[in-house]
VEXVEXLUM-672128 format. One record per atom (N, C-alpha, C, O): x negated, y, z; residue in one letter. Coordinates in steps of 0.001 Angstrom, whole numbers. Layout:
> u | v | w | rest
> X | Y | Z | a
...
// end
This chain:
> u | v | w | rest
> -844 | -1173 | 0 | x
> 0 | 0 | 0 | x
> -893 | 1240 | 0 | x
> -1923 | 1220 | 673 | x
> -484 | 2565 | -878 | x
> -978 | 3393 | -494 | x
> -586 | 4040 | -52 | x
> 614 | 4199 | 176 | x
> -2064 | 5087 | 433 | x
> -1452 | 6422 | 1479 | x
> -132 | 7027 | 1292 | x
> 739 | 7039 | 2162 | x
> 11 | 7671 | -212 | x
> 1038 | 8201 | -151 | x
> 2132 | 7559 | 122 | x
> 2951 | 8219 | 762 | x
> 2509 | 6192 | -222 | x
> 3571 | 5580 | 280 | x
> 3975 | 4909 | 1397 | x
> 4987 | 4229 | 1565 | x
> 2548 | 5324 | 2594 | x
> 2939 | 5184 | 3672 | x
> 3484 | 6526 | 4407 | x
> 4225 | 6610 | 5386 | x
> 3002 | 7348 | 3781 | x
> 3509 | 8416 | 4332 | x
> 5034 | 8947 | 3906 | x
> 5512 | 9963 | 4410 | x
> 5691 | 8193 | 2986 | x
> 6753 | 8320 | 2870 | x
> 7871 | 7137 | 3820 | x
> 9100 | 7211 | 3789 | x
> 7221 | 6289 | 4469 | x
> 8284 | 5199 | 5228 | x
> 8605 | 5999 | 6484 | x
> 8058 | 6852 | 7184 | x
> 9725 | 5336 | 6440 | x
> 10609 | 6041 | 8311 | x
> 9575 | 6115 | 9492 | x
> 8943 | 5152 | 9926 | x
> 9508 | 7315 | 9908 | x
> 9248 | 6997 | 11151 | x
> 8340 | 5840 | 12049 | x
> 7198 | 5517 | 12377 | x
> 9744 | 5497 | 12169 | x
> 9525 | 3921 | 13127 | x
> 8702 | 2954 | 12321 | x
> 7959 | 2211 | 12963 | x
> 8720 | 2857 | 11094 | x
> 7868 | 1905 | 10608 | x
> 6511 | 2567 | 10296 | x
> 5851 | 1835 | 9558 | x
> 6077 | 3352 | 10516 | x
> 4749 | 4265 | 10593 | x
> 4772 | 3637 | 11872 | x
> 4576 | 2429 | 11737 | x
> 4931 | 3969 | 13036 | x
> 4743 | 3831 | 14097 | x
> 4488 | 2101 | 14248 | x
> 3483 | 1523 | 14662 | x
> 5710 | 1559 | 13781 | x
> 4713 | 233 | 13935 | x
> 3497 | -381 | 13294 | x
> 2854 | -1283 | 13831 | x
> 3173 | 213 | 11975 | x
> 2021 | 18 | 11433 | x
> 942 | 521 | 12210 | x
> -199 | 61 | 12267 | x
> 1390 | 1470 | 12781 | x
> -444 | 2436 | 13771 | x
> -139 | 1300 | 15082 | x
> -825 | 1542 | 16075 | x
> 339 | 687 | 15147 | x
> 523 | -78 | 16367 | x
> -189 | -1745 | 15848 | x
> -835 | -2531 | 16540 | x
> 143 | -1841 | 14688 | x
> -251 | -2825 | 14388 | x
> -1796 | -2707 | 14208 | x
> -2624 | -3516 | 14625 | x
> -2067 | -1430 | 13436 | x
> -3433 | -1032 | 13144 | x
> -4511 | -1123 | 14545 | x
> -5599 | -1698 | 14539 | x
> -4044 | -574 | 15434 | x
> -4403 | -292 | 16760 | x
> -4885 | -1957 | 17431 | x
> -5993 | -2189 | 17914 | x
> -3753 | -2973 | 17308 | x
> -3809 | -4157 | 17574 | x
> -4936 | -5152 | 17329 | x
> -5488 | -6000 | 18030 | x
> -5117 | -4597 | 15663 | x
> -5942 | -5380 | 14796 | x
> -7472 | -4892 | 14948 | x
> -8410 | -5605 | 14592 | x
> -7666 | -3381 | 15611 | x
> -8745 | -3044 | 15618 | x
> -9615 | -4134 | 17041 | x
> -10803 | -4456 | 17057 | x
> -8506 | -4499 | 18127 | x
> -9178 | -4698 | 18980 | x
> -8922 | -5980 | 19243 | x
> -9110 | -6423 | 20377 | x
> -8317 | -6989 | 17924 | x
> -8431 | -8375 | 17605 | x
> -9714 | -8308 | 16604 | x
> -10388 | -9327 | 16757 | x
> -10202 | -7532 | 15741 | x
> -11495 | -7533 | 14962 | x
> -13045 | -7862 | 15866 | x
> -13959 | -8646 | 15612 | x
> -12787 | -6600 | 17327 | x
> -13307 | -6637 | 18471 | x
> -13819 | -7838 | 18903 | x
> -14975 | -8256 | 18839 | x
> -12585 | -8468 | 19457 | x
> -12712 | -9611 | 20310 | x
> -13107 | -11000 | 19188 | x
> -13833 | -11878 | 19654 | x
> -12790 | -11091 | 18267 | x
> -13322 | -12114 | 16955 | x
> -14766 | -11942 | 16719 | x
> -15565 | -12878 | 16690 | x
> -15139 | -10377 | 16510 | x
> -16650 | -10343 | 16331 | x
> -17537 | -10239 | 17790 | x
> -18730 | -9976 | 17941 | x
> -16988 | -10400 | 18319 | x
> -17846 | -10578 | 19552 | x
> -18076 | -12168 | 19862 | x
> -19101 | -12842 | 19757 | x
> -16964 | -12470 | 20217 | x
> -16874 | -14006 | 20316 | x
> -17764 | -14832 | 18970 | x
> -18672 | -15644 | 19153 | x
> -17363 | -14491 | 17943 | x
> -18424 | -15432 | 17060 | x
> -20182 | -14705 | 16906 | x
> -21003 | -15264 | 16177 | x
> -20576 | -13291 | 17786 | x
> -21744 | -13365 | 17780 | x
> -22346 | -13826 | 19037 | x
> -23559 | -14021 | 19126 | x
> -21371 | -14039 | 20200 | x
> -21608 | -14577 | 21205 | x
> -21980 | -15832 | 21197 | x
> -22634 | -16208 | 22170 | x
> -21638 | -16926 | 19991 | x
> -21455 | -18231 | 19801 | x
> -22894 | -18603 | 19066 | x
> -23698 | -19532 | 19142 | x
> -22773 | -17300 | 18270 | x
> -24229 | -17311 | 17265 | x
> -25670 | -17453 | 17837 | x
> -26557 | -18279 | 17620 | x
> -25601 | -16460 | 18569 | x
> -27166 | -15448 | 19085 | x
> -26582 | -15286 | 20166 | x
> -26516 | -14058 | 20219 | x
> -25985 | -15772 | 21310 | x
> -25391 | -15893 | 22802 | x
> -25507 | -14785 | 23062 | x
> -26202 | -13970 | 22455 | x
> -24559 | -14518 | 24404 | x
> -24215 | -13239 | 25017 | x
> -25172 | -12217 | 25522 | x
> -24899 | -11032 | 25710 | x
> -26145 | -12706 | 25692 | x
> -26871 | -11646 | 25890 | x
> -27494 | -10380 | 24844 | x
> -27883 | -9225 | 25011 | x
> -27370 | -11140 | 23906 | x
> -27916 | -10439 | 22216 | x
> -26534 | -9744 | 21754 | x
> -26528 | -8535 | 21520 | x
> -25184 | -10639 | 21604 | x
> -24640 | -10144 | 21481 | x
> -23780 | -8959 | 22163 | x
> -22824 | -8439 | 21587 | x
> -24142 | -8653 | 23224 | x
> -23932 | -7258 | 24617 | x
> -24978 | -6053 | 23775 | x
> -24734 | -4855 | 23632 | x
> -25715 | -6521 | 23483 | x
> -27386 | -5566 | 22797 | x
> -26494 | -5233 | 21770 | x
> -26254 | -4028 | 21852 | x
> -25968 | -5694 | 20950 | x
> -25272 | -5106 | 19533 | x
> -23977 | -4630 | 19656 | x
> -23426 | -3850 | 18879 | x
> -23412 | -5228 | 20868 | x
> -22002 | -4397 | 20769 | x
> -22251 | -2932 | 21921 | x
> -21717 | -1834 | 22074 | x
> -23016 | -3459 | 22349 | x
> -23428 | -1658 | 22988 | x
> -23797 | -946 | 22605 | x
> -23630 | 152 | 23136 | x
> -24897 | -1123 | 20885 | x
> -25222 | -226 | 19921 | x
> -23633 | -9 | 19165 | x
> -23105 | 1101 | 19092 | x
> -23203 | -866 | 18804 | x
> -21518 | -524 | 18101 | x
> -20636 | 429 | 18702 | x
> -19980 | 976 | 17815 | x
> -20279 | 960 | 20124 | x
> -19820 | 1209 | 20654 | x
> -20704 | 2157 | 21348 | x
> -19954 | 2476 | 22270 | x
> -21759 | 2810 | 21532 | x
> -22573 | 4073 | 21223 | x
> -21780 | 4510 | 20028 | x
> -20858 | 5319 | 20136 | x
> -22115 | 4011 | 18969 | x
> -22292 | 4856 | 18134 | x
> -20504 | 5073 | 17603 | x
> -20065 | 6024 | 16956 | x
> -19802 | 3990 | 18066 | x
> -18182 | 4675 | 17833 | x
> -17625 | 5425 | 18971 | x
> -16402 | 5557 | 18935 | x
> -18322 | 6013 | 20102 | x
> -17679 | 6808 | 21064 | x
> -17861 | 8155 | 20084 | x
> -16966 | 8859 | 19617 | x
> -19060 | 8260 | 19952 | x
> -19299 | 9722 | 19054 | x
> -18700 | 9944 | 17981 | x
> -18422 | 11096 | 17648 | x
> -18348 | 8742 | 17139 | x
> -17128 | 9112 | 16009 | x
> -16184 | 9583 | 16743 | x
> -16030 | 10802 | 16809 | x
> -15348 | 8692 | 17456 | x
> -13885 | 8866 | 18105 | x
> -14010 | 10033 | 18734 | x
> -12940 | 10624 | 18873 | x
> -15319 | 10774 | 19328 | x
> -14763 | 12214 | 20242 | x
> -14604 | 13469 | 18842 | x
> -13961 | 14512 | 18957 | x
> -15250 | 13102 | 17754 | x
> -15545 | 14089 | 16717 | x
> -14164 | 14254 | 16610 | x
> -13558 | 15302 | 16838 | x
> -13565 | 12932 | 16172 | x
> -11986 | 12354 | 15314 | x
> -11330 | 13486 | 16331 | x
> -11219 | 14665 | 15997 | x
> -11003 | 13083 | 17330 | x
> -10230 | 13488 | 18775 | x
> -10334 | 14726 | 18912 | x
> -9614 | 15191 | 19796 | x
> -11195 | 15691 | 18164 | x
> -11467 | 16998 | 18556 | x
> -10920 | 18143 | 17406 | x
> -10484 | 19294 | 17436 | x
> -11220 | 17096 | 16365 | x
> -10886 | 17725 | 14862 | x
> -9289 | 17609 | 14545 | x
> -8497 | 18433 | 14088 | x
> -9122 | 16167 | 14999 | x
> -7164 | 16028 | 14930 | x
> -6440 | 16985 | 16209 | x
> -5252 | 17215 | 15980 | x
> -6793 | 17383 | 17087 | x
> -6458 | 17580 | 18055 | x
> -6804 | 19086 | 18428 | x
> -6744 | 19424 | 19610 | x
> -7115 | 19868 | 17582 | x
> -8050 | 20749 | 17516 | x
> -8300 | 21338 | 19252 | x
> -7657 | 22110 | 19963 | x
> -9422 | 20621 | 19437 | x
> -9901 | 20567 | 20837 | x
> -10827 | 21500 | 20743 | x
> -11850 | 21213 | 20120 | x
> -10663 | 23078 | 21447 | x
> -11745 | 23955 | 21467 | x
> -12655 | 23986 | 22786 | x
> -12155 | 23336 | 23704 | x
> -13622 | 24468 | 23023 | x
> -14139 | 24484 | 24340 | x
> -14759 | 22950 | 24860 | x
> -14615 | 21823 | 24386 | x
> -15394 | 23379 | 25871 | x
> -16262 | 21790 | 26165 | x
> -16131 | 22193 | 28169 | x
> -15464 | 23021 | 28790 | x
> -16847 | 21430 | 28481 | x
> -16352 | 20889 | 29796 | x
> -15509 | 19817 | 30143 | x
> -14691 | 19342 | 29356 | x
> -15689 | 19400 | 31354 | x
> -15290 | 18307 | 32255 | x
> -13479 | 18158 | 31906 | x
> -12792 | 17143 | 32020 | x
> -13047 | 19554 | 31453 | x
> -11516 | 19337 | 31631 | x
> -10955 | 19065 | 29713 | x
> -9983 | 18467 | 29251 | x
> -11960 | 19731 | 29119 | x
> -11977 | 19425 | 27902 | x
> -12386 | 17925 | 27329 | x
> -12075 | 17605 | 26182 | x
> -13053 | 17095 | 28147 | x
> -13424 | 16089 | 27800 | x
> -12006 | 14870 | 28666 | x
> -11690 | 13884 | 28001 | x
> -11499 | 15019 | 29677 | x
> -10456 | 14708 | 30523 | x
> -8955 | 14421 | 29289 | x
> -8274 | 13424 | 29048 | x
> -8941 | 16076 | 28668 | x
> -8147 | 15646 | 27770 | x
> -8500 | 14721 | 26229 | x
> -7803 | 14000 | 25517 | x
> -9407 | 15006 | 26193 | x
> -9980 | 13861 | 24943 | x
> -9836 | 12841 | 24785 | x
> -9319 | 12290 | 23813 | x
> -10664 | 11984 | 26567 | x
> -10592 | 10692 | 26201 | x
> -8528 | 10876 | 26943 | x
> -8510 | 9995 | 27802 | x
> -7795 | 11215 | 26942 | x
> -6106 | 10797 | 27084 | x
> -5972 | 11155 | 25736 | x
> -4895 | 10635 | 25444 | x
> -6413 | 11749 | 24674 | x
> -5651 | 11559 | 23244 | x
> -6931 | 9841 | 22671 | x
> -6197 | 9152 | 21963 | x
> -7687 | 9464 | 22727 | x
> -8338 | 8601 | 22125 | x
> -7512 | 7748 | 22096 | x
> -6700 | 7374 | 22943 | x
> -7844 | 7239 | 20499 | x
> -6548 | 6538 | 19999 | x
> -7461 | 5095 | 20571 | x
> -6691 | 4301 | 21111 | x
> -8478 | 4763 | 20560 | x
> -8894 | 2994 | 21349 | x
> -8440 | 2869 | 22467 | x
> -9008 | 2034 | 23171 | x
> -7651 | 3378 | 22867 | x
> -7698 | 3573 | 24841 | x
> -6333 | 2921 | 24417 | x
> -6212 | 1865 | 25038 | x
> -5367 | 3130 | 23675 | x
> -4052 | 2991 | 23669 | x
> -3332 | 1723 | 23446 | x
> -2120 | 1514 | 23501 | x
> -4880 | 434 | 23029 | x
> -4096 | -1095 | 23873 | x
> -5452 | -1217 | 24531 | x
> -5507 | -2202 | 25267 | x
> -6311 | -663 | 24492 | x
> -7123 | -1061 | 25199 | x
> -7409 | -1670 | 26421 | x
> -8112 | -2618 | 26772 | x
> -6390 | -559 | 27185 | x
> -6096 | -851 | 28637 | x
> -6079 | 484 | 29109 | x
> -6356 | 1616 | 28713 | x
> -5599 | -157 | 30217 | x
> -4820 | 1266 | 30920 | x
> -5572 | 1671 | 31992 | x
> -5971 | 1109 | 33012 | x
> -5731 | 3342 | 31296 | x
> -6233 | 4071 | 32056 | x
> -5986 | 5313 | 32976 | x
> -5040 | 6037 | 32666 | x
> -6813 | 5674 | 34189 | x
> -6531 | 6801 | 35194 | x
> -7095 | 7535 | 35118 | x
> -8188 | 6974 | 35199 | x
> -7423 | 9188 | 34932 | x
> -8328 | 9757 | 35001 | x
> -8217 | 10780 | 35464 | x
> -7680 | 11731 | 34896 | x
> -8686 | 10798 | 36560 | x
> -8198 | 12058 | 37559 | x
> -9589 | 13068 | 37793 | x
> -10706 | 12742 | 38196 | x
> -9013 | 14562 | 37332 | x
> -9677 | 15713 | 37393 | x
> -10280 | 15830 | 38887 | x
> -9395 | 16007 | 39723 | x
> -11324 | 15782 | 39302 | x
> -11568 | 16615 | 40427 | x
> -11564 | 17419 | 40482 | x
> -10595 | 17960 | 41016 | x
> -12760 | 18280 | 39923 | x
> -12576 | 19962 | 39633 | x
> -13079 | 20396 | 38166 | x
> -13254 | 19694 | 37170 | x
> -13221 | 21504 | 38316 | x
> -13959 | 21761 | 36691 | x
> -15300 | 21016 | 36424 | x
> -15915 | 21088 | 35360 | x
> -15573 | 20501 | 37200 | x
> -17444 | 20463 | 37546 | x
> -17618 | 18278 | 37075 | x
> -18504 | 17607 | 36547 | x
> -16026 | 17907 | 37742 | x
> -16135 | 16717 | 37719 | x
> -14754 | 15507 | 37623 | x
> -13791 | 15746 | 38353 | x
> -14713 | 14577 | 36962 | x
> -13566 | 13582 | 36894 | x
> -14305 | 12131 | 37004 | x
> -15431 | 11761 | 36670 | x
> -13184 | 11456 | 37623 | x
> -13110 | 9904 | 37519 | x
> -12276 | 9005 | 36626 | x
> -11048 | 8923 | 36674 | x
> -13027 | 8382 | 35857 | x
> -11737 | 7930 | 35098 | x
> -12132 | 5973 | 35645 | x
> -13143 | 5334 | 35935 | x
> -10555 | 5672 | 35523 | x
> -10890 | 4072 | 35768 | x
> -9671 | 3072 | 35172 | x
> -8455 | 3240 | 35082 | x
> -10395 | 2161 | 34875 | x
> -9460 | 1370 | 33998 | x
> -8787 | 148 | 34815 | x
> -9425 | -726 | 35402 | x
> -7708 | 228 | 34761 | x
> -6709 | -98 | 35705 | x
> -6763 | -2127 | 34890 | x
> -7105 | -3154 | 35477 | x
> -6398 | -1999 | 33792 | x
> -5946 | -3373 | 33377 | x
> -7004 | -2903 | 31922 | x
> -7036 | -1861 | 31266 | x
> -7671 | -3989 | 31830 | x
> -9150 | -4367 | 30690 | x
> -8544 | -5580 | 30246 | x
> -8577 | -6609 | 30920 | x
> -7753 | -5451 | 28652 | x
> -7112 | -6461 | 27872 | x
> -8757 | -7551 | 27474 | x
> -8827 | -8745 | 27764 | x
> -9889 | -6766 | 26789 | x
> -10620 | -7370 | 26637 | x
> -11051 | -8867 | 27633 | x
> -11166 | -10047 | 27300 | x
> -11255 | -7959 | 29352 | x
> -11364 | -8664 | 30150 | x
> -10683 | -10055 | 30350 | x
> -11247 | -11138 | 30508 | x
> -9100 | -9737 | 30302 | x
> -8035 | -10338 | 30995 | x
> -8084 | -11447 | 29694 | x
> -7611 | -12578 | 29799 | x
> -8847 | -10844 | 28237 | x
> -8234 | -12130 | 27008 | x
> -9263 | -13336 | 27655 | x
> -9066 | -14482 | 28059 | x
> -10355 | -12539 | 27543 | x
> -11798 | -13705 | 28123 | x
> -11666 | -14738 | 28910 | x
> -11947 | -15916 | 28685 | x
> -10908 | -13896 | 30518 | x
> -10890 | -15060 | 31601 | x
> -9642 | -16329 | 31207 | x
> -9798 | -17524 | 31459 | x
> -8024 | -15535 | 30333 | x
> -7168 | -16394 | 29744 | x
> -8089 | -17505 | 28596 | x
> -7640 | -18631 | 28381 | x
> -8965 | -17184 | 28144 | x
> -9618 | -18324 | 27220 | x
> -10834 | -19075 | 27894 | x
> -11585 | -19838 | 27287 | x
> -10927 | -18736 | 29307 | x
> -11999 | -19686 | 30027 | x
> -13138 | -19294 | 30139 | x
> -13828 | -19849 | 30994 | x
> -13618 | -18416 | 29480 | x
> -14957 | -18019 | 29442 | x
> -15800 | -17101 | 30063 | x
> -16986 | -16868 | 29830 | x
> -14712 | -16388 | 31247 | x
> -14802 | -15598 | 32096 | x
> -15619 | -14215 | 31650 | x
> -16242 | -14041 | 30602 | x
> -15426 | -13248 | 32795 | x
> -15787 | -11875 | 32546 | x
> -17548 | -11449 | 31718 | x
> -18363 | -12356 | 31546 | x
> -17689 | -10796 | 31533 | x
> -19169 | -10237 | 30697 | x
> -19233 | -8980 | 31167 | x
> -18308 | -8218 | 31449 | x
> -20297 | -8835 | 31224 | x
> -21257 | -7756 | 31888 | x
> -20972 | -6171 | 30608 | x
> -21788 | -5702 | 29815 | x
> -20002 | -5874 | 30789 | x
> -19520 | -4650 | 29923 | x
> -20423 | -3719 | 30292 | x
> -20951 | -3261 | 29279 | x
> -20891 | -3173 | 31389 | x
> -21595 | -1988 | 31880 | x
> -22059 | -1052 | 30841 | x
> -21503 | 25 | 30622 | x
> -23390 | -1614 | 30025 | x
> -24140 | -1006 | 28489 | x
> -22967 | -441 | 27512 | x
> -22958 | 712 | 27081 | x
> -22163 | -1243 | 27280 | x
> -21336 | -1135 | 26333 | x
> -20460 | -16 | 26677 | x
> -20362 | 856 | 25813 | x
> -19615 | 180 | 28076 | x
> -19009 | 1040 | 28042 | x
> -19709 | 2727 | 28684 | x
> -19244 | 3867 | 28680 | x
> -20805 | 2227 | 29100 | x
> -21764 | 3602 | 29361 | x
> -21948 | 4147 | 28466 | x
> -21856 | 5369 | 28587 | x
> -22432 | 3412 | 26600 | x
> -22666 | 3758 | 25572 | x
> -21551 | 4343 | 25053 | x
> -21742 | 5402 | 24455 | x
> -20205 | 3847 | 25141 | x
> -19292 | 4464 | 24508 | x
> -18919 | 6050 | 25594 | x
> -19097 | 7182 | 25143 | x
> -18624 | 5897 | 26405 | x
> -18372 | 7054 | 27213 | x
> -19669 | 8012 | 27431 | x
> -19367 | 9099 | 27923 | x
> -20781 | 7862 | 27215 | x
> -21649 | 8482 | 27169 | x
> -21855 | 9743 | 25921 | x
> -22089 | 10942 | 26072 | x
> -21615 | 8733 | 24344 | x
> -21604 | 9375 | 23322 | x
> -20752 | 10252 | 23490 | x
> -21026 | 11441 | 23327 | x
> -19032 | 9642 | 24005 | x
> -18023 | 10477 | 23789 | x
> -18027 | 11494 | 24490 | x
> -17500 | 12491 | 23998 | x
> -18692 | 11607 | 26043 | x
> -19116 | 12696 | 26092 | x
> -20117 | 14156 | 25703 | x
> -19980 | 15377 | 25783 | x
> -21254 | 13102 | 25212 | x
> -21570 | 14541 | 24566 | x
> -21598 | 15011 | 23022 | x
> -22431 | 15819 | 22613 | x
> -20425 | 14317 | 22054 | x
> -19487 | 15246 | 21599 | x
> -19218 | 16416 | 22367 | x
> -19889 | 17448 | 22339 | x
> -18128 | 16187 | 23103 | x
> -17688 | 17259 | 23791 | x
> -18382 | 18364 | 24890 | x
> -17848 | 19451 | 25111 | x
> -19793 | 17882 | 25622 | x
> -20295 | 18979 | 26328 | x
> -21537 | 18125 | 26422 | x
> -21494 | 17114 | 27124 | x
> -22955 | 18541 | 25586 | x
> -24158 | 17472 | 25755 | x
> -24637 | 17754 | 27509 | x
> -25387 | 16924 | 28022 | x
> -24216 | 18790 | 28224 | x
> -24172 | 18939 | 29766 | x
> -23465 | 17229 | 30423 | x
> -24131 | 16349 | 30967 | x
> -22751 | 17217 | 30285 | x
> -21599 | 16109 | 30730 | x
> -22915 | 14718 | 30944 | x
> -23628 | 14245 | 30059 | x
> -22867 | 14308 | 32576 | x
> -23545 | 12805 | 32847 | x
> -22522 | 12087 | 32921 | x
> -21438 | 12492 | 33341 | x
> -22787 | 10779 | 32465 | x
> -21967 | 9557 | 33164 | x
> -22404 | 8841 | 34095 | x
> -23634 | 8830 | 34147 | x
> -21776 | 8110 | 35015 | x
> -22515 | 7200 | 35848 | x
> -21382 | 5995 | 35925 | x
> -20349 | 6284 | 35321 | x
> -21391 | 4830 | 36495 | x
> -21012 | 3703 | 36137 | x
> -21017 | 3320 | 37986 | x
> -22046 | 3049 | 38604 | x
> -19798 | 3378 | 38527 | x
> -19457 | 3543 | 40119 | x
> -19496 | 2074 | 40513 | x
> -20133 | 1712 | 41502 | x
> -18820 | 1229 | 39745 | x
> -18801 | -211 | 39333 | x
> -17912 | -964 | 37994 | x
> -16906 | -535 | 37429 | x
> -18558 | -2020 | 37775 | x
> -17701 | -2559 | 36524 | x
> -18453 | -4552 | 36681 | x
> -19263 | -5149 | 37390 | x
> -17458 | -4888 | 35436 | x
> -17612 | -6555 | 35747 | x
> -18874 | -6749 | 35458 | x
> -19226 | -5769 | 34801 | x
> -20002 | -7687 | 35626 | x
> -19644 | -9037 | 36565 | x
> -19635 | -8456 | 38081 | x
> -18677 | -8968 | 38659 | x
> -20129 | -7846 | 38678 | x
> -21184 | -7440 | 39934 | x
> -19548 | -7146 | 40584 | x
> -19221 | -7887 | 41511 | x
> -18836 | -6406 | 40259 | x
> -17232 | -5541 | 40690 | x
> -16648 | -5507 | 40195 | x
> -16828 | -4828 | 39184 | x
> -15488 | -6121 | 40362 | x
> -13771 | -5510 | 39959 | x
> -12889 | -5712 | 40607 | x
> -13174 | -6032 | 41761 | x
> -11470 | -5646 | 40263 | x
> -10119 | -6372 | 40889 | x
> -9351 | -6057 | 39994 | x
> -9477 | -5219 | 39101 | x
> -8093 | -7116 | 40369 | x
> -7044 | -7544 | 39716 | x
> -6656 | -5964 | 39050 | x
> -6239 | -5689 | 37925 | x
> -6796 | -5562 | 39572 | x
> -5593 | -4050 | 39200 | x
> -6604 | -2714 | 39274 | x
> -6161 | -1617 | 39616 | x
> -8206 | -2955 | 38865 | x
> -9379 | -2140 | 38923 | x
> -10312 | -2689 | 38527 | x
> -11183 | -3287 | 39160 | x
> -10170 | -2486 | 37180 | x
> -11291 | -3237 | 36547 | x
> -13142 | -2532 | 36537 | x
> -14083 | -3296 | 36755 | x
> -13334 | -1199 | 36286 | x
> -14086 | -266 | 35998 | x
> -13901 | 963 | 36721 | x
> -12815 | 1211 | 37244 | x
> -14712 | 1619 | 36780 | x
> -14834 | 2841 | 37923 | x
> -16051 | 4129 | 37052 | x
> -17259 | 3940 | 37193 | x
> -15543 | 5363 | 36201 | x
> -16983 | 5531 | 35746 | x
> -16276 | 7517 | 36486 | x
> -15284 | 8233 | 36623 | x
> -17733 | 7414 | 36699 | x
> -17649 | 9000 | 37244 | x
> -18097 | 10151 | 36160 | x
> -18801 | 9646 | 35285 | x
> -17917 | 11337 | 36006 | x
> -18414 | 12063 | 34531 | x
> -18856 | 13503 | 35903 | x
> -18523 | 13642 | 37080 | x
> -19463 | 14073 | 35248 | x
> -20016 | 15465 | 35963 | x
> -20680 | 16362 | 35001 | x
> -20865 | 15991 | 33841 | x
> -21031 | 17467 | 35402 | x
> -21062 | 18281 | 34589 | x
> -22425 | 19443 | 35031 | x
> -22334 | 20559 | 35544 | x
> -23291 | 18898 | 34729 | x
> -24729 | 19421 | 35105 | x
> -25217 | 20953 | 34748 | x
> -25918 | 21285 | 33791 | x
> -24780 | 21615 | 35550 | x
> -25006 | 23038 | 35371 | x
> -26577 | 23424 | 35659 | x
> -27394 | 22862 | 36388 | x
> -26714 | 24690 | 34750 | x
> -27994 | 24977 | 35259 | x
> -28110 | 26004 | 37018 | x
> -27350 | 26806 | 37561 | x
> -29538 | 25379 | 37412 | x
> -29892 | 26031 | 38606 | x
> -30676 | 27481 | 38639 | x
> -31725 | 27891 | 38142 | x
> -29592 | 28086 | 39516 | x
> -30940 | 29392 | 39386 | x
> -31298 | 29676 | 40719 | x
> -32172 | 30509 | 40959 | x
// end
């Protein structure tokens, strides 16, 4: 199908195609991970999906800034970013609460990735690299000031209903 004739269907069937699209991005995910995990085992394959995911946080904050026309940078500018990022939206569900201008927590409540792994037996993986890389890039899109830090995440920490914990701040200069 083309563009233009998707852009002519109802509504609702747009909507289920970006839903489907959305679906398929993070069944592509979990397929290419799993068969490079099988290939060149998990440890190699963590090394390449943490370079993959570097380098798609910094697409997705560009995307997110340009569709969204996101002006200004800071902690509260980046807060609203990653809540429009369209990967977040089966990704799993997320919290991200403003502290102040200076600083936010964001944390991921339910990790589909996670939850597919342990349902297929093969239990949790050491995400840490991978999602430092992605939240790292995506922050400095938006303010190259902006640190991340990584509060806890799987294997070492989680729970049922708290999967990840990452803190963001906003490194001002000292005078």
């Amino acid at each position: 199908m083309k563009w233009e004739e998707i852009a002519q269907l109802p509504r609702e069937t747009i909507l289920d195609l970006l839903n489907d699209a959305l679906r398929n991005m993070l069944r592509i995910d979990a397929y290419w991970f799993i068969g490079m995990e099988k290939n060149i085992g998990v440890d190699s394959a963590i090394k390449v999906d943490e370079e993959v995911w570097r380098r798609f946080g910094k697409v997705e904050a560009t995307q997110v800034k340009a569709n969204f026309k996101l002006n200004g940078d800071g902690i509260t500018t980046l807060v609203r970013a990653l809540n429009l990022a369209p990967s977040w939206t089966l990704w799993g569900d997320l919290c991200i609460e403003l502290i102040s201008d200076n600083e936010a927590v964001l944390q991921v409540l339910k990790c589909s990735s996670q939850l597919e792994r342990l349902k297929a037996g093969v239990g949790v993986f050491n995400c840490r690299g991978v999602e430092h890389g992605y939240f790292e890039s995506f922050a400095q899109v938006i303010d190259p000031r902006i640190k991340v830090r990584c509060n806890f995440c799987p294997p070492a920490k989680y729970f049922e209903n708290l999967w990840c914990e990452w803190h963001f701040s906003l490194e001002t200069a000292r005078r």
